[in-house]
SEMAR-727909 format. One record per residue (C-alpha): residue number from 0; x, y negated, z negated. Coordinates in Angstrom, 3 decimals, m for minus. Example, Ala and Ser with C-alpha at 12.3 -4.5 7.8 and 13.67 -1.06 7.14 Angstrom:
2
<atom><pos>0</pos><x>12.300</x><y>4.500</y><z>m7.800</z></atom>
<atom><pos>1</pos><x>13.670</x><y>1.060</y><z>m7.140</z></atom>
END
This chain:
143
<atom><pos>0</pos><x>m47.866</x><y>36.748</y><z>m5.207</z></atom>
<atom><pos>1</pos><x>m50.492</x><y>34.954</y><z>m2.978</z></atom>
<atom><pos>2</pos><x>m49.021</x><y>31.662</y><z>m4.112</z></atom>
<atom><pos>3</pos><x>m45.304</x><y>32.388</y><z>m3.957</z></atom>
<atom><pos>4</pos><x>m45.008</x><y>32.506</y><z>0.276</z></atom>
<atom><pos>5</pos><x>m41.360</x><y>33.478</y><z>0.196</z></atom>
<atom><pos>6</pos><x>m42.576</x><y>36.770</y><z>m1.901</z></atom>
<atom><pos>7</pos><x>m45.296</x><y>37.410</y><z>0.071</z></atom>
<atom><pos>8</pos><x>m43.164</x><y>37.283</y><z>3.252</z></atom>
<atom><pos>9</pos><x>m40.761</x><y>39.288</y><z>2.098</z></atom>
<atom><pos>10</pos><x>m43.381</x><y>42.620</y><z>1.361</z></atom>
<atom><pos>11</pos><x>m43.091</x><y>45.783</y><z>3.289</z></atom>
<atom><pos>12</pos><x>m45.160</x><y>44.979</y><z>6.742</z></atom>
<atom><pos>13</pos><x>m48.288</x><y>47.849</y><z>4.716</z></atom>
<atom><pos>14</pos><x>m48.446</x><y>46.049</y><z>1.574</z></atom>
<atom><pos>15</pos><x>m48.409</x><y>42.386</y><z>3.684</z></atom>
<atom><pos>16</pos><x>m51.369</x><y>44.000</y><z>6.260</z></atom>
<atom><pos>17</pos><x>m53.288</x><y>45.557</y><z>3.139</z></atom>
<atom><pos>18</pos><x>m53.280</x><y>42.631</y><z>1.085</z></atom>
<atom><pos>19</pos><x>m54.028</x><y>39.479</y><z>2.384</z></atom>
<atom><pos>20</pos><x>m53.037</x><y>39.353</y><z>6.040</z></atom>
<atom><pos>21</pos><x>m55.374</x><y>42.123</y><z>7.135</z></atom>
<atom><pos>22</pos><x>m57.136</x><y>39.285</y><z>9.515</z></atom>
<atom><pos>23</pos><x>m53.843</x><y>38.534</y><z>11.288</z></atom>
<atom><pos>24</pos><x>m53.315</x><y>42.295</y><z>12.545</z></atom>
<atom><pos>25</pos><x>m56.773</x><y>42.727</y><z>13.802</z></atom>
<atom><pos>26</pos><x>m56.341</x><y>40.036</y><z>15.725</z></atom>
<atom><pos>27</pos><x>m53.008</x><y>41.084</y><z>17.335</z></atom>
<atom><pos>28</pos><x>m54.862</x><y>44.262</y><z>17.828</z></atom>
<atom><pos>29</pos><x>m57.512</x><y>43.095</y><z>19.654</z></atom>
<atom><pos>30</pos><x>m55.153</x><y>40.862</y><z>21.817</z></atom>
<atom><pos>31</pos><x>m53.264</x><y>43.754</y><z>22.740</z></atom>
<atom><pos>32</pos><x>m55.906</x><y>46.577</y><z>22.979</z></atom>
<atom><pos>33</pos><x>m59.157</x><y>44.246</y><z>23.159</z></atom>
<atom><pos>34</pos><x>m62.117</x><y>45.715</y><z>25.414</z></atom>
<atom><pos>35</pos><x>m66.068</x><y>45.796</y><z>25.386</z></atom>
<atom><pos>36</pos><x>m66.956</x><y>47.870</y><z>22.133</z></atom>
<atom><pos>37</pos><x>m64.038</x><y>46.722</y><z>20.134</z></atom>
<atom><pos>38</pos><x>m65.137</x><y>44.278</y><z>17.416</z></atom>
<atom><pos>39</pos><x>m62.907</x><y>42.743</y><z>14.324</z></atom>
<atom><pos>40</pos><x>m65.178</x><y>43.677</y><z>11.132</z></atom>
<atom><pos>41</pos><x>m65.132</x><y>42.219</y><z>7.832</z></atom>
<atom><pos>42</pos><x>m66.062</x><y>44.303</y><z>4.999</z></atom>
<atom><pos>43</pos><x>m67.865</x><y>41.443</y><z>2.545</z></atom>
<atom><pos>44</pos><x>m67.958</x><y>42.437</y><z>m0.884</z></atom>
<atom><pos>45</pos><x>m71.359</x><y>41.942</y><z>m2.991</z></atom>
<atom><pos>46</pos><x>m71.522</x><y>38.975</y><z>m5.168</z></atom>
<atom><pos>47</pos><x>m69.619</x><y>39.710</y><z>m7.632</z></atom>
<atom><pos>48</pos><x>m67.159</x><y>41.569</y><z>m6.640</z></atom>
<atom><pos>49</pos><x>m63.424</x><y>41.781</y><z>m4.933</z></atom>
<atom><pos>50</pos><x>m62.000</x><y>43.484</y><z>m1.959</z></atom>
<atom><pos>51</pos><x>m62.725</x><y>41.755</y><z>1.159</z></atom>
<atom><pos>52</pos><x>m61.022</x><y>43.650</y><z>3.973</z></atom>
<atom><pos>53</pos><x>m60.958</x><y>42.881</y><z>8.423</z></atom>
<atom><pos>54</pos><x>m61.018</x><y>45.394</y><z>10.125</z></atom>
<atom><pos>55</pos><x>m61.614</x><y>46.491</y><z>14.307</z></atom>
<atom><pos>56</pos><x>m64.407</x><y>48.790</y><z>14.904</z></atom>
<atom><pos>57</pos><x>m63.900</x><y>51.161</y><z>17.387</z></atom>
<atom><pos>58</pos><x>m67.183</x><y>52.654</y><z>17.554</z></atom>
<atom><pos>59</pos><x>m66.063</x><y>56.063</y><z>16.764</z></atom>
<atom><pos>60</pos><x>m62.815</x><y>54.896</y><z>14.461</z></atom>
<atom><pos>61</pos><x>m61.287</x><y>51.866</y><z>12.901</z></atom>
<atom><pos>62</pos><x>m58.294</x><y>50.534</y><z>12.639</z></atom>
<atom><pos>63</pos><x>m56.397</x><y>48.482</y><z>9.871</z></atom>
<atom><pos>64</pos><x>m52.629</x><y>48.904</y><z>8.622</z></atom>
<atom><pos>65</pos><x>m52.718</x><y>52.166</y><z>7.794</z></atom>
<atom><pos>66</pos><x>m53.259</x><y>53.074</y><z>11.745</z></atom>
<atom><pos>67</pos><x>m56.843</x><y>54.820</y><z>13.005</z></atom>
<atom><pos>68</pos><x>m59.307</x><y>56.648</y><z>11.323</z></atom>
<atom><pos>69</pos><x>m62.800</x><y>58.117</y><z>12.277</z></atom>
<atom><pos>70</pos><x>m65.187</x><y>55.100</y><z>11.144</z></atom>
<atom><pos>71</pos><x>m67.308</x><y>57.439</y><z>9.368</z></atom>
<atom><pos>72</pos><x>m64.620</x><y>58.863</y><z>6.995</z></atom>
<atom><pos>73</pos><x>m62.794</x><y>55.095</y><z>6.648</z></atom>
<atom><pos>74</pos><x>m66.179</x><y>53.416</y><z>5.274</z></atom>
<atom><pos>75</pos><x>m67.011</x><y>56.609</y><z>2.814</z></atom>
<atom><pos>76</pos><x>m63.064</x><y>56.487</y><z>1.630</z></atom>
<atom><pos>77</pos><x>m63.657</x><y>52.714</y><z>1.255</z></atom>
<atom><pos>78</pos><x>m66.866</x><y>52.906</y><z>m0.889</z></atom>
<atom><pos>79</pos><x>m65.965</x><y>55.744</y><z>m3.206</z></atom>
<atom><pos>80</pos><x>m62.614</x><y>53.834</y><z>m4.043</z></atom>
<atom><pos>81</pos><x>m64.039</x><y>50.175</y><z>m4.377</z></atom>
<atom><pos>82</pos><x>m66.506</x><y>52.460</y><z>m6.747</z></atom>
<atom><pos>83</pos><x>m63.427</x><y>53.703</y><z>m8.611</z></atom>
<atom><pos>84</pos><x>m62.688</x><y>50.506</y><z>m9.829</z></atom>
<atom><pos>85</pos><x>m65.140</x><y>48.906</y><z>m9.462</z></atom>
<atom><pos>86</pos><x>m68.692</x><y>50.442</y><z>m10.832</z></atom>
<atom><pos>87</pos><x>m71.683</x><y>49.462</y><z>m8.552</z></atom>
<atom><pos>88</pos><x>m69.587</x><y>47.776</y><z>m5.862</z></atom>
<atom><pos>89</pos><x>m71.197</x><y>47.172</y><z>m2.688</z></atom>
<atom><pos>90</pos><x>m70.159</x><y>45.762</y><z>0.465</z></atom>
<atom><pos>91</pos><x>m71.945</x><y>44.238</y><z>3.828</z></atom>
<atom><pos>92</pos><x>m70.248</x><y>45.148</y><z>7.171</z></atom>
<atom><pos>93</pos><x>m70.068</x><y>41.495</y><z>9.129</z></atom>
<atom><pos>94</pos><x>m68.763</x><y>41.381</y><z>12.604</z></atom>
<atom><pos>95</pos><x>m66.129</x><y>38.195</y><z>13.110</z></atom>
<atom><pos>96</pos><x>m65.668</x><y>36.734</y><z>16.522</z></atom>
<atom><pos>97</pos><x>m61.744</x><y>37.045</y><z>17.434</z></atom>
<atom><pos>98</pos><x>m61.643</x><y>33.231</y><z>17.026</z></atom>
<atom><pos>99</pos><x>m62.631</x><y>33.400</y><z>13.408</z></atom>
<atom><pos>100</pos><x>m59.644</x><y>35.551</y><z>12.518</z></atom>
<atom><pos>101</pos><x>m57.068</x><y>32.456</y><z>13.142</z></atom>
<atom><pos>102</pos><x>m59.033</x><y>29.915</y><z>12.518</z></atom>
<atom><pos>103</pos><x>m59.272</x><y>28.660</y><z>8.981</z></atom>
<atom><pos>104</pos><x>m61.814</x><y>25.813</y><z>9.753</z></atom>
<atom><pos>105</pos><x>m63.989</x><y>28.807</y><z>11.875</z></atom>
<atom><pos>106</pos><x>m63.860</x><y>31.382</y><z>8.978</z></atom>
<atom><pos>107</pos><x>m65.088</x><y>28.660</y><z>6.560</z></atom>
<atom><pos>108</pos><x>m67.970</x><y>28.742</y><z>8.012</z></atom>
<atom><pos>109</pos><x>m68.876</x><y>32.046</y><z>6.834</z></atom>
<atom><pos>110</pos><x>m69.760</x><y>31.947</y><z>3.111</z></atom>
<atom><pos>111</pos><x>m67.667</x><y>34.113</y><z>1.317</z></atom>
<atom><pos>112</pos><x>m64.221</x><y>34.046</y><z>3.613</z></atom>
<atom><pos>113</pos><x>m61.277</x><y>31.714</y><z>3.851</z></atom>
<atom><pos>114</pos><x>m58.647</x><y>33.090</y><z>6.264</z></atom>
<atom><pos>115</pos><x>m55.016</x><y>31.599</y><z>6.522</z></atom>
<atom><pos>116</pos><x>m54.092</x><y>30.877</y><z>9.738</z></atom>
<atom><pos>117</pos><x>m51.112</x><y>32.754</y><z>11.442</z></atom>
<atom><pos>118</pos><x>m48.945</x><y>29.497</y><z>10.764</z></atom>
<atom><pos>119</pos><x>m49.527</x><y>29.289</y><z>6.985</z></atom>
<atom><pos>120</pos><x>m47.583</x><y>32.197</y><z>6.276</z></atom>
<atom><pos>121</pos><x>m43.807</x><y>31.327</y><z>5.407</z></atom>
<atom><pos>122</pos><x>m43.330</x><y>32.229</y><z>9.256</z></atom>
<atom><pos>123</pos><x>m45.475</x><y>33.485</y><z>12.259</z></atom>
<atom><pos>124</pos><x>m47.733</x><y>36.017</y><z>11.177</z></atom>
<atom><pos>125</pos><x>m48.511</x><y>36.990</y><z>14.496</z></atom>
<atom><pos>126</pos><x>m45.259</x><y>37.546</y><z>15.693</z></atom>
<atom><pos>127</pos><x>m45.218</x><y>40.155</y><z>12.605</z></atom>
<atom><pos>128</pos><x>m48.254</x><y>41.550</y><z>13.629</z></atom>
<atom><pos>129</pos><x>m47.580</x><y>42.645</y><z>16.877</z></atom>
<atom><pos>130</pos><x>m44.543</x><y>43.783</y><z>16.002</z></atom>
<atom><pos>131</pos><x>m46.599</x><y>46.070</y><z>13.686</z></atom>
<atom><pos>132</pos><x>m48.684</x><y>47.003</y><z>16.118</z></atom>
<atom><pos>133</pos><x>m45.777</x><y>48.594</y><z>17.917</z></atom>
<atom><pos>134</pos><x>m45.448</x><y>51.578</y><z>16.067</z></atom>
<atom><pos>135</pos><x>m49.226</x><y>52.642</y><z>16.493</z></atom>
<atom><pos>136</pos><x>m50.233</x><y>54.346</y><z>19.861</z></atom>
<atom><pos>137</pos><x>m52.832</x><y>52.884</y><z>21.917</z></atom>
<atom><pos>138</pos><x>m56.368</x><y>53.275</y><z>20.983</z></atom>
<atom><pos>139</pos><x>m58.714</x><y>56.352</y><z>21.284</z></atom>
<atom><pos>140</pos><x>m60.386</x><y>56.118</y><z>24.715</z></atom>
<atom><pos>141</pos><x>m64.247</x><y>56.390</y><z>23.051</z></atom>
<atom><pos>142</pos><x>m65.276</x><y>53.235</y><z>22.020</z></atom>
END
């Protein structure tokens, strides 16, 4: 699917934000809601193992494709699922500068990721994005 860009464009916006374009909608998010506090977050699998995810960090929640959720609750739900599949799977929490999330040459320089920009996508990414983003409210006012 990752290789075939006219079937990965044409996923339901959750499946495309879930798998694979995760970094382009926490970017649009911080764009649009970005303030002191806020930080995009990439959850770094052990070596070894699958799952990468970007998320923001909130403070108090975190938000990906499936909309907000208290931080606490997200990483626990995260780590006992990775576990289902996955048997001793671990993961390092690794904060990203907003740059990082666009920037193919910039993630490359963090072992471990290699993020598309928005423009490698069969069309703009970001447009989708924040188009997403429309049907979430606007953050929680604790950061």
């Amino acid at each position: 699917m990752k290789r075939d860009p006219v079937r990965r464009w044409a996923l339901p916006d959750r499946a495309f934000f879930a798998a694979g374009a995760c970094h382009i909608l926490a970017h649009a998010f911080l764009d649009r809601h970005g303030r002191p506090g806020m930080r995009a977050l990439w959850i770094r699998p052990a070596p070894g193992f699958t799952m990468n995810h970007i998320v923001v960090d909130g403070g108090a929640w975190i938000f990906d494709w499936r909309g907000y959720a208290r931080r606490d609750a997200f990483l626990a739900h995260t780590w006992r699922k990775a576990r289902r599949w996955w048997p001793g799977w671990d993961a390092a929490l690794v904060e990203l500068l907003r740059e990082v999330l666009v920037s193919e040459p910039l993630s490359r320089t963090h072992e471990g990721l290699w993020l598309r920009e928005p423009g490698d996508f069969l069309h703009d990414a970001g447009m989708r994005a924040r188009a997403y983003l429309d049907r979430f409210p606007a953050p929680p006012s604790e950061a």
